[in-house]
Backbone bond lengths (Angstrom), bond angles and torsions (degrees), N, CA, C in turn:
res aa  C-N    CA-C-N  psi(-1)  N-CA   C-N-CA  omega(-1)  CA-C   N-CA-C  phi
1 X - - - 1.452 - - 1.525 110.54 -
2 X 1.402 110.34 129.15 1.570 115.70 179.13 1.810 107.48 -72.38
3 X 1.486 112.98 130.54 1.539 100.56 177.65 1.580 92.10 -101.96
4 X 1.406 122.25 145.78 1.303 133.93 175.96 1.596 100.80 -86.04
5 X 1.468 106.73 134.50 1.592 110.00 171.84 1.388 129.74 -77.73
6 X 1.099 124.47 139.67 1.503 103.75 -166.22 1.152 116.38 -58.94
7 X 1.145 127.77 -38.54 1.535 112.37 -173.41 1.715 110.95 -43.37
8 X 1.667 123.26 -61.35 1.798 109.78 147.43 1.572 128.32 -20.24
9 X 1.534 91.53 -59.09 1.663 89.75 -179.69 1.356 119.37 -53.90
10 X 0.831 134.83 -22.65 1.985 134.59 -155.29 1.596 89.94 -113.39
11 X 1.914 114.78 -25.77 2.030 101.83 179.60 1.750 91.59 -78.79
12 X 1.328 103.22 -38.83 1.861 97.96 -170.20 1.725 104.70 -57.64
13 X 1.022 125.27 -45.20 1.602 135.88 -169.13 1.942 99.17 -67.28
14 X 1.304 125.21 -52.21 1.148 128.59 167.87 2.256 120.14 -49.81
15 X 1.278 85.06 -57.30 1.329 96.95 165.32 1.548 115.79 -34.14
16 X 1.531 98.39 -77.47 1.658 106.82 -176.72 1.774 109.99 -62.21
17 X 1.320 121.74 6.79 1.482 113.55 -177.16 1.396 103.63 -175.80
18 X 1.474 121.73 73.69 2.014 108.33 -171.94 1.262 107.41 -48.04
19 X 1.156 143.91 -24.69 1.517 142.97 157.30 1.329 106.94 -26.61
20 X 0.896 96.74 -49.18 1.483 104.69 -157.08 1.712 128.37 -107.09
21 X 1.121 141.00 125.90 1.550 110.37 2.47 1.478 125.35 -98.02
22 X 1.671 120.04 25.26 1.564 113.05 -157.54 1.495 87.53 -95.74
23 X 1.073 155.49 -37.56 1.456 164.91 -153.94 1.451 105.46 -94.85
24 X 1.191 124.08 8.65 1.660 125.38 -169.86 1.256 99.50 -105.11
25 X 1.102 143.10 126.62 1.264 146.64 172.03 1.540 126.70 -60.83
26 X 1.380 100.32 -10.21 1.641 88.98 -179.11 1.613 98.61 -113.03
27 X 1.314 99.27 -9.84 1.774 90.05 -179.90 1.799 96.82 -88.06
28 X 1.162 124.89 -12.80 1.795 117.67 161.71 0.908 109.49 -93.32
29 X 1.320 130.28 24.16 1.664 118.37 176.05 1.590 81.27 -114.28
30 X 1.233 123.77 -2.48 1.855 117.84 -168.55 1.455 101.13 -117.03
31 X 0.888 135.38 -51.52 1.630 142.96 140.41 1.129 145.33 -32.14
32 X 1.446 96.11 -50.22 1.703 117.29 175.08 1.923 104.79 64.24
33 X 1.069 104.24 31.76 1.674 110.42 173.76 1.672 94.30 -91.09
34 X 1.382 124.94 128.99 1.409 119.50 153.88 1.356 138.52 -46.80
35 X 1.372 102.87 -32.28 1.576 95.81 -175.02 1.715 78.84 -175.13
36 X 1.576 116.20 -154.93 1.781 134.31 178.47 1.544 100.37 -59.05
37 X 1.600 107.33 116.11 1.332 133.96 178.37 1.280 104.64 -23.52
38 X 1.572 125.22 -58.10 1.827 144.24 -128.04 1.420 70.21 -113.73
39 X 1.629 166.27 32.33 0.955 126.77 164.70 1.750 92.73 -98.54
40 X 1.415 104.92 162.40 1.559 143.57 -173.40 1.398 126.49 -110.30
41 X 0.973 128.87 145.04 1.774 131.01 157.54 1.816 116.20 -144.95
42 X 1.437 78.46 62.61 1.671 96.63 163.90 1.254 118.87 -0.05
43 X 1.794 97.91 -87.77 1.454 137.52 162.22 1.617 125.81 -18.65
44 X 1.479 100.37 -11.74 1.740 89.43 -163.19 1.421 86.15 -172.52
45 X 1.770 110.28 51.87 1.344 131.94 139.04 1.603 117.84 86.97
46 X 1.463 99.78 22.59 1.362 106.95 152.27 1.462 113.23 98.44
47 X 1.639 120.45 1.51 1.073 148.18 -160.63 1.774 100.01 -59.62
48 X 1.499 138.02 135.93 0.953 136.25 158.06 1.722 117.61 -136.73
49 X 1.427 116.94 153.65 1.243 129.62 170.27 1.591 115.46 -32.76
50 X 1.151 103.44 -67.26 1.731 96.00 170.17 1.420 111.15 -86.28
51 X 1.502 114.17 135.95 1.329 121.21 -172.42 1.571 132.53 -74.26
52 X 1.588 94.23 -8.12 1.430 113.50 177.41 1.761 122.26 -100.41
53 X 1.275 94.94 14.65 1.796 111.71 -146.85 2.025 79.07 -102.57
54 X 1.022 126.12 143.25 1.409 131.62 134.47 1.509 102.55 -80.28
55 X 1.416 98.33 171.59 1.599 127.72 179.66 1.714 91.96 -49.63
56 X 1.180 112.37 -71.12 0.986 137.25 -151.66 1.700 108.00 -60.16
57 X 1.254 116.85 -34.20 1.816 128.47 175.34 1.890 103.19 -72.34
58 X 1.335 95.48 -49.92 1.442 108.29 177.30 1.595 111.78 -41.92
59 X 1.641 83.66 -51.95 1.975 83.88 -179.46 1.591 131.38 -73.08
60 X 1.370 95.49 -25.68 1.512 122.24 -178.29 1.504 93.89 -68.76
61 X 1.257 132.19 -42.46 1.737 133.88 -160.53 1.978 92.54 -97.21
62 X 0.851 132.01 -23.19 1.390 137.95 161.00 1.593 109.66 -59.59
63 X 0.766 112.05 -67.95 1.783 117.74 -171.37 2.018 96.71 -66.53
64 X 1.065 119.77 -20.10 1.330 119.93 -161.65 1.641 86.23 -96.39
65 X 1.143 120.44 -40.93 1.565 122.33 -167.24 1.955 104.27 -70.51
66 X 1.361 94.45 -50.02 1.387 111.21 166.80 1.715 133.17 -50.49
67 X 1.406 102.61 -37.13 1.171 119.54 172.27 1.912 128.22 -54.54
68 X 1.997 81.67 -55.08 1.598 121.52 172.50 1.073 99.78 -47.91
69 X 1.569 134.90 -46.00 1.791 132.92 -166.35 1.674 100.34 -93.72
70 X 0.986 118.02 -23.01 1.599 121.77 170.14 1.372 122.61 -67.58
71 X 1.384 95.52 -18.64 1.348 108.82 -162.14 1.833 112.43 -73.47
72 X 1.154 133.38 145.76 1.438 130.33 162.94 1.709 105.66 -58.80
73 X 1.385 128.22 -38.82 1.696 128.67 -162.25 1.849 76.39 -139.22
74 X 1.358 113.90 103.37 1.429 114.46 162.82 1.571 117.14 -55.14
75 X 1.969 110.64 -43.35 0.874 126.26 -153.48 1.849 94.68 -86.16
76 X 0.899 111.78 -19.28 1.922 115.51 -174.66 1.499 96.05 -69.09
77 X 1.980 107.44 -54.19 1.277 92.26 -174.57 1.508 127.07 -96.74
78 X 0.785 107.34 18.19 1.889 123.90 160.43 1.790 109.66 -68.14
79 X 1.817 101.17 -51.22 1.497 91.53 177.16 1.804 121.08 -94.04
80 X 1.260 112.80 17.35 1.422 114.39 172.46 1.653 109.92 -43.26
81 X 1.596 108.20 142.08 1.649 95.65 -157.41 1.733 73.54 -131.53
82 X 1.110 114.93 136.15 1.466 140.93 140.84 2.230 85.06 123.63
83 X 1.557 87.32 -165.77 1.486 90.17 -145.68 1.973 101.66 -92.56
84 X 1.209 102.36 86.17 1.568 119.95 172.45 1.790 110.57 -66.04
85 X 1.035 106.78 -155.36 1.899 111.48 -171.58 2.030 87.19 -105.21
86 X 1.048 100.50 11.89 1.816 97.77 -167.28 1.898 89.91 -119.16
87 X 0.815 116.70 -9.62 1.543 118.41 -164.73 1.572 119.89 -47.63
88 X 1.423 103.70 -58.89 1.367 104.59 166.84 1.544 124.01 -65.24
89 X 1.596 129.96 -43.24 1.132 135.56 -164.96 1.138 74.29 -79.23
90 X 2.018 164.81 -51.36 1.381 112.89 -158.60 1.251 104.54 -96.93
91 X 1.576 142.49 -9.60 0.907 119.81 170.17 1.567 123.67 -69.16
92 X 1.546 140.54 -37.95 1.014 132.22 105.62 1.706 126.19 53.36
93 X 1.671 91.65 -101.97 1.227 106.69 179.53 1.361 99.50 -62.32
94 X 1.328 116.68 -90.72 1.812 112.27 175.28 1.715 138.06 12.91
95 X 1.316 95.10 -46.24 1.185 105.52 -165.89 1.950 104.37 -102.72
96 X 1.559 99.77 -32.81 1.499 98.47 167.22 1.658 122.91 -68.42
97 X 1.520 111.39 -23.49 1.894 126.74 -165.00 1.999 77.72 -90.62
98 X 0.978 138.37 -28.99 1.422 138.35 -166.31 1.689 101.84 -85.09
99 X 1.533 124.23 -72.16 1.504 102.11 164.26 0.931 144.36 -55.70
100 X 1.591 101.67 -34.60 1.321 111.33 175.39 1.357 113.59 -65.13
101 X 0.844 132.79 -39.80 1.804 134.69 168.51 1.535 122.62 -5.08
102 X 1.610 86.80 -65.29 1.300 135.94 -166.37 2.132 88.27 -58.57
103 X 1.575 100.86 -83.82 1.529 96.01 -154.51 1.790 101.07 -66.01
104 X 1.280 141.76 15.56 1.151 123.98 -169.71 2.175 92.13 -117.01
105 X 0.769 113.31 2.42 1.864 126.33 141.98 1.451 89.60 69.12
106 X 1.792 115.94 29.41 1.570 108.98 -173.43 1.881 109.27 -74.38
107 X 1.453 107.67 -9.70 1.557 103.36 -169.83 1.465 105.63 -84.17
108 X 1.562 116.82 -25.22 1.524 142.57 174.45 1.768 97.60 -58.41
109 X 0.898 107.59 -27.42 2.108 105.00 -145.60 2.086 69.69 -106.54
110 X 1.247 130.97 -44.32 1.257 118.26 -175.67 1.240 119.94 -64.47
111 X 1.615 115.37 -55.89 1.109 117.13 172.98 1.749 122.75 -58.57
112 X 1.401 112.48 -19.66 1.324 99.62 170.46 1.482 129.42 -92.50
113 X 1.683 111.73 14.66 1.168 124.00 -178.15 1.133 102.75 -104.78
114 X 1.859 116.51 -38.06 1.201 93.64 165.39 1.829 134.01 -92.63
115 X 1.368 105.45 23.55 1.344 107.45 174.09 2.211 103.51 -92.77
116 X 1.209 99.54 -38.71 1.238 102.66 161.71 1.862 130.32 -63.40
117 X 0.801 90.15 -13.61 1.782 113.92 159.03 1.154 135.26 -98.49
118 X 1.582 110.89 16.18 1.585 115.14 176.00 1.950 106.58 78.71
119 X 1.311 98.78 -17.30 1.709 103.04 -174.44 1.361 142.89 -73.90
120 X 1.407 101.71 10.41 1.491 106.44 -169.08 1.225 111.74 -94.15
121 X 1.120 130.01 170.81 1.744 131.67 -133.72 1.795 92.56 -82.60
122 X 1.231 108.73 -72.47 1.467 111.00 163.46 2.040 124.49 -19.36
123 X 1.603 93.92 -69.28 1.174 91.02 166.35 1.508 138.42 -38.49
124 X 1.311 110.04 -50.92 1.579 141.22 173.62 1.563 103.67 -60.42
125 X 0.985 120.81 -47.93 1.862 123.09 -171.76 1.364 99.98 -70.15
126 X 1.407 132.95 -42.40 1.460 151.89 -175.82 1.547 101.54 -73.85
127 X 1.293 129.36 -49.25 1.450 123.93 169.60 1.403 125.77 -70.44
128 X 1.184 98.95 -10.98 1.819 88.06 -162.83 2.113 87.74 -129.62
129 X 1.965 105.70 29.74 1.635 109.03 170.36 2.085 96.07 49.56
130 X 0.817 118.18 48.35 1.784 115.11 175.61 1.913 100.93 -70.93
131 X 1.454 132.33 103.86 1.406 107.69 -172.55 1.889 108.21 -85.11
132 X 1.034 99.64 -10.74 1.467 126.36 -170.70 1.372 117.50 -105.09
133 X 1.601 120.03 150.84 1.381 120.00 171.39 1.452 104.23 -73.06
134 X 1.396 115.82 -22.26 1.697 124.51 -153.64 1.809 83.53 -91.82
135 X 1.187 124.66 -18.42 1.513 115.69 174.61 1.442 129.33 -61.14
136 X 1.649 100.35 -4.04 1.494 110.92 -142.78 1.446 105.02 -64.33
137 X 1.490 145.66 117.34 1.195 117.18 -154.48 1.825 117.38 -98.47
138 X 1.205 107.66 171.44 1.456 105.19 167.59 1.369 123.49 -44.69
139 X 1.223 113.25 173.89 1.499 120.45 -168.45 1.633 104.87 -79.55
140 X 1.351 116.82 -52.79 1.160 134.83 -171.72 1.575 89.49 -67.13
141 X 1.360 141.56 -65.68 1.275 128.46 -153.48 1.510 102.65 -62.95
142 X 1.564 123.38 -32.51 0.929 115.22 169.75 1.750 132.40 -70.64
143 X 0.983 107.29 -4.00 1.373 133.68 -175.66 1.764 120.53 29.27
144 X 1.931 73.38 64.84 1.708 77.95 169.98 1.284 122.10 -94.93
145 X 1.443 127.24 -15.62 1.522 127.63 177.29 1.991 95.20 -53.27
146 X 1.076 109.14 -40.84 1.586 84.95 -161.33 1.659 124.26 -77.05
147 X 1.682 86.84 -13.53 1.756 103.77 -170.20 1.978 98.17 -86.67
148 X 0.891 127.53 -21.48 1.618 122.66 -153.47 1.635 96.65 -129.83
149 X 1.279 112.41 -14.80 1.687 104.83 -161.22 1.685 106.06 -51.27
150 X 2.293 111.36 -57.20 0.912 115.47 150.62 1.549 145.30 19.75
151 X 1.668 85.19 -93.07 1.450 114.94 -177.92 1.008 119.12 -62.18
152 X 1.496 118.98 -46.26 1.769 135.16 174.43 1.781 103.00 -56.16
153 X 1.211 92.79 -40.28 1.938 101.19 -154.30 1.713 72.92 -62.61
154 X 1.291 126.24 -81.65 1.661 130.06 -179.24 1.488 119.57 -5.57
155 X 1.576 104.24 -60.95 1.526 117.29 -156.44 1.512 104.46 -87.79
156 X 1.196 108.40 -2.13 1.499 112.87 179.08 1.711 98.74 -117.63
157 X 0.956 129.85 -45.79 1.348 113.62 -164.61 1.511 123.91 -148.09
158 X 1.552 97.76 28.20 1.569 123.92 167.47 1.506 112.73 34.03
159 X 1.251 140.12 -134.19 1.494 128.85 -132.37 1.902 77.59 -122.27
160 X 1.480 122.26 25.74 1.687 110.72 154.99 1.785 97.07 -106.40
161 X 1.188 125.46 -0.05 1.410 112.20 179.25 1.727 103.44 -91.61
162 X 1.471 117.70 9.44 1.518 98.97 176.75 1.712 117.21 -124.82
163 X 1.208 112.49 132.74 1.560 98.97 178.29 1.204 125.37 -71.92
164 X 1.642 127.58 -19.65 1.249 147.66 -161.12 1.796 117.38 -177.72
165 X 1.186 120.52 118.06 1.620 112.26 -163.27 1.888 120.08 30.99
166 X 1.356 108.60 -111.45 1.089 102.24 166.59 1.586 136.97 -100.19
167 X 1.236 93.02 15.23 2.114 95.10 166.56 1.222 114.34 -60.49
168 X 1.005 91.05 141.25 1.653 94.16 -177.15 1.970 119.35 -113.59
169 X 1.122 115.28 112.60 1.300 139.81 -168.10 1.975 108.23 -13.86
170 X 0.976 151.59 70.59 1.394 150.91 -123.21 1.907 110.09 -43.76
171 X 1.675 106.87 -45.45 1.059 141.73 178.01 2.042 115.29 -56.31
172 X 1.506 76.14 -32.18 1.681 83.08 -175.77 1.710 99.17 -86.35
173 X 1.417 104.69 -45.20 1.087 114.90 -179.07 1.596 139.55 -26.33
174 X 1.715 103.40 -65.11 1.267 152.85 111.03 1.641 97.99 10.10
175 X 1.340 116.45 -62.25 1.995 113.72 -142.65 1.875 75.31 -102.51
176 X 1.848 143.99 -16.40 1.011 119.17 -174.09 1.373 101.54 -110.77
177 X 1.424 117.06 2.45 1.480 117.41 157.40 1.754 111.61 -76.87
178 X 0.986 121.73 -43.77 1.532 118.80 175.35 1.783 97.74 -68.25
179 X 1.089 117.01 -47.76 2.075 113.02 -172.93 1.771 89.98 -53.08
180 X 1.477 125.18 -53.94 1.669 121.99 -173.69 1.286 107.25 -38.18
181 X 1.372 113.71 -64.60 1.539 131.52 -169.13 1.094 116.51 -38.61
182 X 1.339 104.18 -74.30 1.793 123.28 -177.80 2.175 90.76 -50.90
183 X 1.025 102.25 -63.79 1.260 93.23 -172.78 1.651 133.42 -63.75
184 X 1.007 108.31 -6.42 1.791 131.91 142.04 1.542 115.81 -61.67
185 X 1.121 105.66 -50.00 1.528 94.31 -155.37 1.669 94.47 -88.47
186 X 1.482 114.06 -30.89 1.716 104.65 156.82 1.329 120.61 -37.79
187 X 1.155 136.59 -59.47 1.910 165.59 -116.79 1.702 78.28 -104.82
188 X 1.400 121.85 -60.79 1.342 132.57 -178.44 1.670 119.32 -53.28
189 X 1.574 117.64 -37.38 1.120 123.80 158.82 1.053 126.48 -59.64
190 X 1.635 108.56 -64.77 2.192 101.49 -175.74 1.372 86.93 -88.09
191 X 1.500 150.83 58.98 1.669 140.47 141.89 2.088 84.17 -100.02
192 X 1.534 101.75 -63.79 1.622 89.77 162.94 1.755 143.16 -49.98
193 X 1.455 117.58 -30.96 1.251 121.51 168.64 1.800 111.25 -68.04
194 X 1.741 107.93 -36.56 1.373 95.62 172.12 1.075 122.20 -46.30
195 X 1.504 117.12 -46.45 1.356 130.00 -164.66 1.604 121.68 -65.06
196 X 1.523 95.68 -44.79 1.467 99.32 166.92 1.153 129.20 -51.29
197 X 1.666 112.50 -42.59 1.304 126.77 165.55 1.281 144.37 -32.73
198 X 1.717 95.01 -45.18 1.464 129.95 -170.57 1.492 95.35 -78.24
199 X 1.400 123.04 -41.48 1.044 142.19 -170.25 1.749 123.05 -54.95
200 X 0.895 90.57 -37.41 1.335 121.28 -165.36 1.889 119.48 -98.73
201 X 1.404 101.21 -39.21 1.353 116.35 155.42 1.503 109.98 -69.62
202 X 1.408 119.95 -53.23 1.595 113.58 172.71 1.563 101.20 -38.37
203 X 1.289 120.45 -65.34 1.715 127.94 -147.93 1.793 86.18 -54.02
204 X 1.571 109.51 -44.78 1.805 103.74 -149.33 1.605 91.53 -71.10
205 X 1.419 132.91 -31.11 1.132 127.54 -152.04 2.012 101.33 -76.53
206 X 1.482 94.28 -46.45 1.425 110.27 172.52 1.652 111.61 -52.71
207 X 1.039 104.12 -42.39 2.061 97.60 167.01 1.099 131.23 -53.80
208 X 1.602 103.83 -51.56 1.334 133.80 -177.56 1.183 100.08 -41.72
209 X 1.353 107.93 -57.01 1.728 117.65 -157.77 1.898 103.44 -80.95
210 X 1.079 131.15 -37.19 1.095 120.59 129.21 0.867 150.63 -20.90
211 X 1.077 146.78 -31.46 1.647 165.78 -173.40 1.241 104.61 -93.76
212 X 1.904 115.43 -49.04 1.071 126.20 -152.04 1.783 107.69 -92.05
213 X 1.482 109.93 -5.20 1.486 136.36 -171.52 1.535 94.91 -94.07
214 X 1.607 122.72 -41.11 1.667 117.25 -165.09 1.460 85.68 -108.14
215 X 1.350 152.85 13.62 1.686 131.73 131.11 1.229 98.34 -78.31
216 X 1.536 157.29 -33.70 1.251 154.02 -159.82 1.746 94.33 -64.16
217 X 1.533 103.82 -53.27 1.918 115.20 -165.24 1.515 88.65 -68.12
């Protein structure tokens, strides 16, 4: 299964709703972006949403964002690889949805919803008897989409992520099924790096003691 990167994920989620998600109030209260990244004010000295953006990047990531919804396969032309008329505006974006990631602490606010949900990787290996790192199970077997989808849809995008009580908006849906994924298959990495770890301290400890057996002789 192909996982879509977020930087796609957040143009696909915009696409199906320009509201959404830069115009949502709780995803700028988590971000602190005003409104659509690429927007501009020419007029009154060149001023843009991201603070690192000239006029000119802003516009380049506008026409590229624009393009993506024009597009017949948004997602085909999001990953076009070498240097097209879109080159800068997606590289651009890419690299801003990539730091920016980082300081807006959304993987922090996930992972602690799903540790408060019984969901954290540990937890899950311990519930479902895992004796192995290689046990670690799928997402679905673990069945966290159904326990956290909710909560996430909430903590990210408050009472515009629901169509009716708890339905959840299809589009939004969609953008916290790709946030699960990616965040599985992370959980799946350092549950494996522990292991290596462990692994590896066993081997040094086992030398040690070796070594320390042929100065003993």
């Amino acid at each position: 299964m192909t996982i879509a990167p977020l930087s796609l994920a957040l143009i696909e989620l915009w696409i199906a709703n320009p509201a959404l998600p830069w115009s949502n109030p709780v995803w700028q209260s988590l971000t602190h972006v005003p409104g659509d990244p690429w927007a501009y004010y020419d007029h009154v000295g060149g001023i843009t949403h991201v603070a690192e953006w000239t006029v000119d990047k802003a516009q380049a990531v506008e026409a590229f964002i624009n393009n993506c919804k024009m597009a017949e396969d948004p997602a085909e032309h999001y990953a076009v690889k070498g240097r097209d008329y879109d080159h800068e505006g997606r590289s651009t974006w890419d690299a801003w949805v990539r730091m920016s990631w980082a300081k807006w602490n959304i993987n922090k606010l996930v992972d602690r919803i799903l540790e408060e949900s019984g969901c954290e990787p540990h937890y899950v290996m311990e519930r479902m008897k895992c004796s192995t790192t290689d046990d670690f199970p799928t997402m679905e077997a673990a069945q966290v989409k159904g326990v956290v989808s909710v909560k996430l849809a909430d903590a990210l995008f408050g009472d515009d992520a629901f169509t009716d009580g708890s339905f959840i908006v299809p589009s939004i849906m969609t953008f916290i099924d790709t946030l699960l994924v990616l965040t599985w298959t992370r959980y799946r990495k350092v549950i494996k790096q522990q292991d290596d770890r462990m692994m590896i301290d066993e081997d040094q400890e086992v030398k040690e003691q070796c070594l320390g057996k042929r100065r003993r002789a």
